[in-house]
C-alpha positions as CSV (number, residue, x, y, z in Angstrom):
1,X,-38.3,1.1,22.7
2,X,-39.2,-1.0,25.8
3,X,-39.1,0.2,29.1
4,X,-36.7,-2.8,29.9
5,X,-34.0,-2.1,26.7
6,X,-34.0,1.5,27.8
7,X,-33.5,0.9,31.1
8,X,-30.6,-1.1,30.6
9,X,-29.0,1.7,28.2
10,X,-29.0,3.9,30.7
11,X,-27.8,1.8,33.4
12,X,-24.8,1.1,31.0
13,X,-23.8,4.7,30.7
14,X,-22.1,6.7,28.1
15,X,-20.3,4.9,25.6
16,X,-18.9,5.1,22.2
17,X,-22.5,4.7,21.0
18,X,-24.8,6.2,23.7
19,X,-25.1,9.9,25.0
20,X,-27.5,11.7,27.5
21,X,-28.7,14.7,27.5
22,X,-31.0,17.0,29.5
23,X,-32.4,18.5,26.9
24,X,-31.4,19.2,23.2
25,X,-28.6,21.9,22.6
26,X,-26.1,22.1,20.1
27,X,-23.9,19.3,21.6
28,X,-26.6,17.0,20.1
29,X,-25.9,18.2,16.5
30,X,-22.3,17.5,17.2
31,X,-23.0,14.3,19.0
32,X,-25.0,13.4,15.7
33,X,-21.8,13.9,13.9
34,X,-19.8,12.1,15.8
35,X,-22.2,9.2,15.6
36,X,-22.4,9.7,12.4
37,X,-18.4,9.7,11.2
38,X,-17.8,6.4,13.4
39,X,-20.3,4.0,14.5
40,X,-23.9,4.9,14.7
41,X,-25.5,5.9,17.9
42,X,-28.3,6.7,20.2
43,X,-28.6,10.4,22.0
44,X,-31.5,10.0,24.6
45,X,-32.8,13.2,25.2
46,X,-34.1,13.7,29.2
47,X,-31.3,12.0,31.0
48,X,-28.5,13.6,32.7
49,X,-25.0,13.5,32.4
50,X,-25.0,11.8,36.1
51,X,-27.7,9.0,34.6
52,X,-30.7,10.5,35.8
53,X,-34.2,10.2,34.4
54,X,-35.2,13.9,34.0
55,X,-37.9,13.7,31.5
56,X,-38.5,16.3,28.9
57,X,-41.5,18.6,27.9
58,X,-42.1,18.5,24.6
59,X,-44.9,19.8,22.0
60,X,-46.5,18.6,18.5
61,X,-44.1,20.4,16.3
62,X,-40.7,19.3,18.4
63,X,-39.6,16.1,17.4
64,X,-40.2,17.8,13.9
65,X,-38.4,20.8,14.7
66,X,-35.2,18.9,16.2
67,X,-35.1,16.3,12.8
68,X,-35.2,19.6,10.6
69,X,-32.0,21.4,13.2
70,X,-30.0,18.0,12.8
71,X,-30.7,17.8,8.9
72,X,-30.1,21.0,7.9
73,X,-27.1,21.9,10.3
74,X,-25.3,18.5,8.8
75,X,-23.3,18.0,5.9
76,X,-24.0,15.7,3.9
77,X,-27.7,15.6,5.8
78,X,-27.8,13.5,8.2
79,X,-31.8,12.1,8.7
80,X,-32.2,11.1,12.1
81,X,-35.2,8.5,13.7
82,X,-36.7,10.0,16.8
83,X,-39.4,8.9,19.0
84,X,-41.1,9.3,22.6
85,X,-40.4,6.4,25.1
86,X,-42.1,6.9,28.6
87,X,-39.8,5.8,32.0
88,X,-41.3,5.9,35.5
89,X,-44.2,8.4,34.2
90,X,-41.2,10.6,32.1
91,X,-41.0,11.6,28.5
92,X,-37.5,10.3,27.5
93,X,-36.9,10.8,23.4
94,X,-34.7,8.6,21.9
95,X,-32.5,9.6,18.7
96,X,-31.1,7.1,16.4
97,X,-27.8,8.3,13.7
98,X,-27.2,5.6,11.4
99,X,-23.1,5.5,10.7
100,X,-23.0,7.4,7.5
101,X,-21.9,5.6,4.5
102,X,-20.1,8.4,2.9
103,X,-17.9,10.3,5.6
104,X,-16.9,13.0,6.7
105,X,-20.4,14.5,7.8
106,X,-19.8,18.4,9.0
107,X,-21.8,20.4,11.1
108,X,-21.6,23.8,10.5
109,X,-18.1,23.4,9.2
110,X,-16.5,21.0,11.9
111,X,-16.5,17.3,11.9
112,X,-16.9,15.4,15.1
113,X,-15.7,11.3,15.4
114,X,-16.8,9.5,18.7
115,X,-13.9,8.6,21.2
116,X,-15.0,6.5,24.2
117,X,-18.0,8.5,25.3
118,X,-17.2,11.9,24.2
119,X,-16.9,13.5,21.1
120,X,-13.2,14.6,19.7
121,X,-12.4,17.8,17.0
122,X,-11.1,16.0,13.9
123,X,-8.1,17.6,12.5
124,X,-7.4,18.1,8.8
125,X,-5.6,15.0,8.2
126,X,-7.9,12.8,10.1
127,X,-10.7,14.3,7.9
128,X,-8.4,13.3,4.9
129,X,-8.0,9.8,5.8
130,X,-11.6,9.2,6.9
131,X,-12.9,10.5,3.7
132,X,-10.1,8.2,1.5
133,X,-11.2,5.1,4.1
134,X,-15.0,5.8,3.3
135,X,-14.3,5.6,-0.7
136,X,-12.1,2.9,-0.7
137,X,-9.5,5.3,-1.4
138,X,-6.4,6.3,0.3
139,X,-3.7,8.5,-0.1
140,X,-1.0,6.6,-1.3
141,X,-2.8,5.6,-4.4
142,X,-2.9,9.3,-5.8
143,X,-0.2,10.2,-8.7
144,X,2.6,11.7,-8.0
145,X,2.7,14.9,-10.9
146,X,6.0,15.9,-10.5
147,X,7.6,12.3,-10.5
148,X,8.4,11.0,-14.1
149,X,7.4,7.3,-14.7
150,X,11.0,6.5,-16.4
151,X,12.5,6.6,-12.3
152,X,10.7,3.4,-11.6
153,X,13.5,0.8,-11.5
154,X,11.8,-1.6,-13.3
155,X,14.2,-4.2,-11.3
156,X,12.6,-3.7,-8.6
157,X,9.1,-4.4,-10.1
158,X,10.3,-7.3,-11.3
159,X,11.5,-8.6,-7.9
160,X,8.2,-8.4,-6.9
161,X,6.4,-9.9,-9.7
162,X,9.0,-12.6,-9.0
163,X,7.6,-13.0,-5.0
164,X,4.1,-12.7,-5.9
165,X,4.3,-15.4,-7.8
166,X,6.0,-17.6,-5.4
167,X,3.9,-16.5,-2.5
168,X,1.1,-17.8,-5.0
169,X,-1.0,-14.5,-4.1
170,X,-1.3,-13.1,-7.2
171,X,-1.3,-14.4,-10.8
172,X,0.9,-12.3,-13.2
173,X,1.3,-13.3,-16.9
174,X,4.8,-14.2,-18.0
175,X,4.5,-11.6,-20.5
176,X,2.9,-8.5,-18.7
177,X,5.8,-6.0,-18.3
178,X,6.8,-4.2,-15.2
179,X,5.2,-1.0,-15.9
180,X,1.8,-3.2,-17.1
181,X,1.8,-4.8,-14.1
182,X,1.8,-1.6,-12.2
183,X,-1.0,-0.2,-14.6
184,X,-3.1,-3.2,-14.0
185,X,-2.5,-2.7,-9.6
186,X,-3.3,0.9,-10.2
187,X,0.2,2.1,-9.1
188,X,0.4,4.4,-12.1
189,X,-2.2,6.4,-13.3
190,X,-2.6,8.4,-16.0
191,X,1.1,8.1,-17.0
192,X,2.1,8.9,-13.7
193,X,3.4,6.6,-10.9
194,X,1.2,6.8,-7.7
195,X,2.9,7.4,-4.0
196,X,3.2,4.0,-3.5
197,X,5.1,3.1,-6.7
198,X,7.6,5.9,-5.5
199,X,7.7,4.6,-2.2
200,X,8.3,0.8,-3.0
201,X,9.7,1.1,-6.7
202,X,11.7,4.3,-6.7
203,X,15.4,3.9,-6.3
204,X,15.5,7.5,-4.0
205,X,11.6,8.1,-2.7
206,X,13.1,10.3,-0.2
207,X,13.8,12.7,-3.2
208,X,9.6,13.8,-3.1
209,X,8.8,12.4,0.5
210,X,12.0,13.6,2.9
211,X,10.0,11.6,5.7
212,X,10.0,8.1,4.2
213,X,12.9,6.9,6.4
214,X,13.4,4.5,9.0
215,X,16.0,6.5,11.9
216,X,17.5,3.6,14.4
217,X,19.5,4.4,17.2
218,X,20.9,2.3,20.2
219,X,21.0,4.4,23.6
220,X,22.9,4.0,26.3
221,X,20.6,6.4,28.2
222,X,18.0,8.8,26.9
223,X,20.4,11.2,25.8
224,X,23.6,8.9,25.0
225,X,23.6,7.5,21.8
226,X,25.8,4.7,21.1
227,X,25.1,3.9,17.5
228,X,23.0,5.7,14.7
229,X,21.6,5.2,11.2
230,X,19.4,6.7,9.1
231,X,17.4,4.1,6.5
232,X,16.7,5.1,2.8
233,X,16.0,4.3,-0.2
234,X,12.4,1.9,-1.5
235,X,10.9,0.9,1.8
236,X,10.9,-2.9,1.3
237,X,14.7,-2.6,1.3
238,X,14.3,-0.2,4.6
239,X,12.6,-3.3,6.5
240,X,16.2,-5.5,5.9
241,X,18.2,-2.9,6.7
242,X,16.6,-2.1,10.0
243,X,16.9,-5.7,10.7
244,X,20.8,-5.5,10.2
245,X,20.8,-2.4,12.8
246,X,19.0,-4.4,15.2
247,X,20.7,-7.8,14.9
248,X,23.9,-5.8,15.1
249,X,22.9,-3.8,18.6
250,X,21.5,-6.6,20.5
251,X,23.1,-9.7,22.0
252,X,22.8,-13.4,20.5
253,X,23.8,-17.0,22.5
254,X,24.7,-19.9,21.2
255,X,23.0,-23.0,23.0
256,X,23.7,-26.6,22.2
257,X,20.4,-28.5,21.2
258,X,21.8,-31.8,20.4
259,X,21.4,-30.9,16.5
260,X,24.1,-30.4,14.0
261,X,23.8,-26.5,14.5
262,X,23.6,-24.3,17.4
263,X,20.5,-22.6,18.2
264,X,21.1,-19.4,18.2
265,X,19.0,-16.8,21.1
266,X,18.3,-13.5,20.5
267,X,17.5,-10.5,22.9
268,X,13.8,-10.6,21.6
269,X,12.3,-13.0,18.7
270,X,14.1,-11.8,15.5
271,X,10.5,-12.4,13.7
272,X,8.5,-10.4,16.2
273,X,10.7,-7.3,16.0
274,X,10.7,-7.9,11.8
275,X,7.0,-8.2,12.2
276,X,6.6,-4.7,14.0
277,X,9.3,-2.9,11.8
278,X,7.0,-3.7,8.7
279,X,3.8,-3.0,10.6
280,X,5.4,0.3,11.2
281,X,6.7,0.9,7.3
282,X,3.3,-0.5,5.7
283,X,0.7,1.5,8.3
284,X,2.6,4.4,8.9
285,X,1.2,8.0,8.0
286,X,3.3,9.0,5.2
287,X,1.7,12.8,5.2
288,X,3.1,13.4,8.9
289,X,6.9,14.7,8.8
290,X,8.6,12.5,11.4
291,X,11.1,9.1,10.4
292,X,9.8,5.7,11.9
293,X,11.9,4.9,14.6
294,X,13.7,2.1,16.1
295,X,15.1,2.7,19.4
296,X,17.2,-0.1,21.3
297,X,18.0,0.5,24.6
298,X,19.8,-1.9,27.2
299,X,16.5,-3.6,28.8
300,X,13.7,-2.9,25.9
301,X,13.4,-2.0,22.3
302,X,10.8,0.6,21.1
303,X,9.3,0.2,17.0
304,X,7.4,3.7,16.5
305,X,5.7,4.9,13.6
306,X,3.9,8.1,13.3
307,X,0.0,8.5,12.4
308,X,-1.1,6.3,15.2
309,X,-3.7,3.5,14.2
310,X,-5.9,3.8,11.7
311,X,-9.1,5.1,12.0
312,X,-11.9,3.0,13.1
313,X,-8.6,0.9,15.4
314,X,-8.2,1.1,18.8
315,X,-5.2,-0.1,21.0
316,X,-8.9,-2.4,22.9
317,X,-9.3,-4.0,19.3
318,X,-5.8,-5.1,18.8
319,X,-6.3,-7.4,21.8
320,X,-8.8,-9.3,19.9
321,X,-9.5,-10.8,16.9
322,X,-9.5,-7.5,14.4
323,X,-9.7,-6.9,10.5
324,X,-6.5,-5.4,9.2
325,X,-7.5,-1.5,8.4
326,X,-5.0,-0.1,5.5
327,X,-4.0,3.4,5.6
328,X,-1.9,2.9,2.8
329,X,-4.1,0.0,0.4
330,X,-1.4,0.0,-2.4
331,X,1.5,-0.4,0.0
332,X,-0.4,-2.6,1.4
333,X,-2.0,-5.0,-1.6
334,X,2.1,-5.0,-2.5
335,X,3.0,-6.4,1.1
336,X,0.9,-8.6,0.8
337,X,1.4,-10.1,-2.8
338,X,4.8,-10.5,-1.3
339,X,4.0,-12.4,1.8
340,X,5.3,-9.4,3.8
341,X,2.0,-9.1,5.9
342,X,-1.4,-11.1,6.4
343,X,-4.5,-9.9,5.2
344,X,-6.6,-10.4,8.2
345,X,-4.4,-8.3,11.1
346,X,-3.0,-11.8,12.0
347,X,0.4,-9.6,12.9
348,X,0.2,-8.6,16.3
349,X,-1.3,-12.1,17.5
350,X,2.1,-13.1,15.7
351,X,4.3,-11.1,17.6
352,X,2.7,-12.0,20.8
353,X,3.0,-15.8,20.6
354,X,7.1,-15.1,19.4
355,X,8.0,-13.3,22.6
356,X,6.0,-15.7,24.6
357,X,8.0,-18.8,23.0
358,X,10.9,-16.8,23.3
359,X,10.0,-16.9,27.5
360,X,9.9,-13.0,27.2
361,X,7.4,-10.3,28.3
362,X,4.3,-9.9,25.2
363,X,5.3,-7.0,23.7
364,X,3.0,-3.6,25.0
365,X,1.3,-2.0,22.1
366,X,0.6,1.6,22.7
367,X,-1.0,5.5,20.9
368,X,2.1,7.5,21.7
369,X,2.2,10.5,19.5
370,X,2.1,8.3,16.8
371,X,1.9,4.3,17.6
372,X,4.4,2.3,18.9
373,X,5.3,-1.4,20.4
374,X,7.2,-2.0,23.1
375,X,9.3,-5.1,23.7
376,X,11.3,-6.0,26.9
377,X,14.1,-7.8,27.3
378,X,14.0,-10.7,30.2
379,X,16.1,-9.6,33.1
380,X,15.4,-12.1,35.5
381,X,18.0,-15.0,34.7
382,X,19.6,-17.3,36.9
383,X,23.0,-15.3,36.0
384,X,21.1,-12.0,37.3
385,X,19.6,-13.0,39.9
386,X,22.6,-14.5,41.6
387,X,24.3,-11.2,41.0
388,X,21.9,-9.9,43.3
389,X,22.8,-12.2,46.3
390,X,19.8,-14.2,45.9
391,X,19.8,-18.1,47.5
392,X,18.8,-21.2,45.5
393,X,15.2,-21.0,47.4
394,X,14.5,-17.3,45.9
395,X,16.1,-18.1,42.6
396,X,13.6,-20.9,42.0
397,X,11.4,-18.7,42.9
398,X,11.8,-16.2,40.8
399,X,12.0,-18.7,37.9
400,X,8.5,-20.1,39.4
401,X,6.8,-16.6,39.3
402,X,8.0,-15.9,35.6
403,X,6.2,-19.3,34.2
404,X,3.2,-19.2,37.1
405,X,3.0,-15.0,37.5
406,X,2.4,-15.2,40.8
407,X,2.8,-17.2,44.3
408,X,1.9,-17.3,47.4
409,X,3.5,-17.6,51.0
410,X,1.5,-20.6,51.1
411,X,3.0,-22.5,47.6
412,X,6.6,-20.9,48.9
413,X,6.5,-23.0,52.1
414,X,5.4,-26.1,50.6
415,X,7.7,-25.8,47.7
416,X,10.9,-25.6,50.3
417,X,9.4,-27.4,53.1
418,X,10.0,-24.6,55.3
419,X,8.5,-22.5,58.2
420,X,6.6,-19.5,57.8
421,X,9.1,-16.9,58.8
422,X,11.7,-18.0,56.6
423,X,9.4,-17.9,53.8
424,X,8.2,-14.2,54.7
425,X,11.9,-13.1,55.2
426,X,13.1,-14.6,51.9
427,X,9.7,-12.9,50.2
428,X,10.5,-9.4,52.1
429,X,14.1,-9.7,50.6
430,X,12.9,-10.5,47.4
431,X,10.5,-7.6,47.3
432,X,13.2,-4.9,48.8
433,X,15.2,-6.4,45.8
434,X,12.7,-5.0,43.8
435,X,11.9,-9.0,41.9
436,X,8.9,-9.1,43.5
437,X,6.1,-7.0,44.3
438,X,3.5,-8.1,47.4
439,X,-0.2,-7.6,46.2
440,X,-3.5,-8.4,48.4
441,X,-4.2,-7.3,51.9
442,X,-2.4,-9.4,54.4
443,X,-3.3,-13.2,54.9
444,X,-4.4,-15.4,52.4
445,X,-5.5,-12.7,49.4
446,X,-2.1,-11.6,49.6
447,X,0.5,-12.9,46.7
448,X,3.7,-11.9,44.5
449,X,4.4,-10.8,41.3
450,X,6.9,-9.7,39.4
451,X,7.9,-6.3,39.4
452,X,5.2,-4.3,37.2
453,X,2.9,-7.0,36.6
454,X,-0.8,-7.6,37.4
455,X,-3.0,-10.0,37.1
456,X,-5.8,-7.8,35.7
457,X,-4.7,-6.5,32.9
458,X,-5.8,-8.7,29.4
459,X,-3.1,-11.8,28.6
460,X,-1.8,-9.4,25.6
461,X,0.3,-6.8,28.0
462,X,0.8,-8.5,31.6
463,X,2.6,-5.8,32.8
């Protein structure tokens, strides 16, 4: 490596795919896990933890002897490439994993994945998933023994050979039967319907999978709940009936467009919050023993699902264009045929671009015990606002800093043609009001925002 690309990893610091080292120990054969099990990495041997060039002493037979430690501590072997770079008159070596195709990799009977810039314990389930992920496998495609193949309500099959086909997503003879059908998408296997079947196809999947529910409440507070309901029955039919919880626990207007009909105004996009409830019900961790959960509350509404995101996600990627990761590929591959979700991760982008043509807050996307999105309902209306004692002046305002997300003293004054104290008393008012929040030392840096926002978060979650 030259001097000038190893300089620059180790002015970047530790990351998911760097490490440093003084010397080697038996972090590095974890280290080479975790490299292994997520993306590949480099472990340069001679540099502190603090990013200082420490050099290393080193003889024929060690590079040698630390391949053979990594190899035949790892399992399956990993084979690592190691070489000498010199830095400022330094030995420095520098150890290269390759991701491993075939995953989990072990060392002595642990398995390591790379979080940020350290290395994290995987737990028995997350050892599951990675291994179904790295076969093209996944759980929900395994049969289900005790479930006999006669419980599939070949109705519902046949609903869904009937959206397929108009979702033009999938070609399906006239004259394949359900159960064919099902053989064909690997749904049933050796006589026996898979986990998916059961979930989407089975008139009661809660019989073999208690968890398989969607649980909705509306709150009042934390601990007042004003109206419960707890979803069964084939998950596809879950999604609708969540929707009728929600649409019946938040508020709709009415507002004349002109048009024939009235438009009608929800709370929150209706196709954002149907968006996250069937993000939650197709990439939810079945395995885990906790409902998905729908809690409304008077100012937000929380979709949670447990699992979390699927391995090889992060809550960074889902700001960005990402490919959609299945946990579950024959949910999944069925969603899909049916038009239910996009194959590319185009969902969250989707939900975004609702809530901001809705003139609400993008909704917060979060790793909380599980995963969950957040969506918040816009309090600042002209109705609200006046409630508070507000003038016309701060009102505007107000209304000003929701489309702008921020202003200054400056853009007050000219927008009222008025002196600088008023301005800074109607701004103080507004910010002891809590609507506004000052941000920026005094003078010309300084501007408002609305309560909870900043300006340096990414466009996805302004608050």
């Amino acid at each position: 490596m030259k001097q000038a690309d190893l300089r620059k990893l180790i002015k970047g610091g530790e990351t998911e795919t760097i490490e440093f080292k003084a010397s080697f120990d038996k972090e590095t054969l974890e280290t080479s896990v975790a490299f292994a099990n997520t993306k590949g990495g480099v472990i340069l041997i001679g540099i502190s933890d603090r990013d200082e060039i420490k050099g290393i002493q080193i003889g024929k037979e060690t590079l040698r002897d630390w391949a053979n430690q990594i190899s035949q501590s790892t399992e399956p072997r990993i084979i690592p490439e190691i070489e000498i770079d010199t830095i400022d008159g330094k030995n420095v070596a520098v150890i290269r994993i390759k991701e491993f195709p075939i995953k989990p990799v072990f060392v002595k009977g642990r398995c390591f994945r790379r979080v940020g810039n350290s290395n994290r314990v995987m737990q028995a389930r997350e050892i599951a998933e990675m291994h179904f992920q790295s076969t093209g496998m996944s759980w929900d495609r395994l049969p289900v023994t005790k479930a006999p193949i006669g419980e599939i309500d070949l109705e519902k099959v046949k609903q869904y050979i009937e959206s397929a086909k108009d979702a033009r997503r999938r070609k399906i003879s006239g004259g394949e039967k359900p159960l064919q059908v099902l053989e064909k998408l690997e749904l049933i296997k050796d006589g026996k319907p898979t986990w998916a079947a059961i979930l989407l196809f089975h008139n009661h999947p809660q019989r073999f999978l208690s968890q398989a529910m969607i649980h909705c409440g509306k709150f009042k507070e934390e601990t007042m709940v004003i109206d419960d309901r707890m979803i069964e029955g084939a998950i596809i039919e879950q999604i609708e009936e969540a929707m009728d919880f929600i649409r019946k626990n938040i508020n709709v207007r009415f507002v004349m467009t002109g048009k024939p009909a009235r438009e009608e105004v929800w709370d929150y996009p209706l196709e954002a919050l149907r968006e996250a409830v069937i993000n939650a019900v197709c990439h939810r961790d079945y395995t885990v023993s906790s409902n998905t959960e729908v809690r409304i509350y008077d100012n937000e509404l929380i979709v949670w699902n447990p699992g979390g995101l699927p391995l090889g996600l992060t809550v960074e990627d889902l700001y960005k264009p990402h490919p959609s990761v299945l946990r579950n590929k024959g949910v999944g591959g069925i969603f899909y045929d049916m038009g239910l979700i996009e194959q590319w991760g185009s969902g969250i982008d989707k939900m975004r671009k609702a809530c901001i043509k809705s003139g609400i807050p993008e909704p917060k996307f979060e790793e909380h015990q599980g995963f969950r999105v957040i969506f918040r309902k816009d309090i600042y209306t002209e109705e609200y606002l006046q409630k508070l004692g507000l003038n016309e002046r701060q009102i505007k305002a107000a209304m000003y800093v929701k489309q702008k997300r921020r202003i200054t003293n400056r853009e007050y004054r000219e927008m009222f043609n008025i002196k600088n104290r008023m301005a800074l008393m109607d701004l103080s008012d507004l910010c002891n009001k809590r609507i506004l929040t000052r941000v920026g030392k005094t003078g010309r840096a300084t501007e408002y925002n609305l309560i909870g926002e900043t300006r340096n978060k990414p466009a996805i979650n302004p608050q």
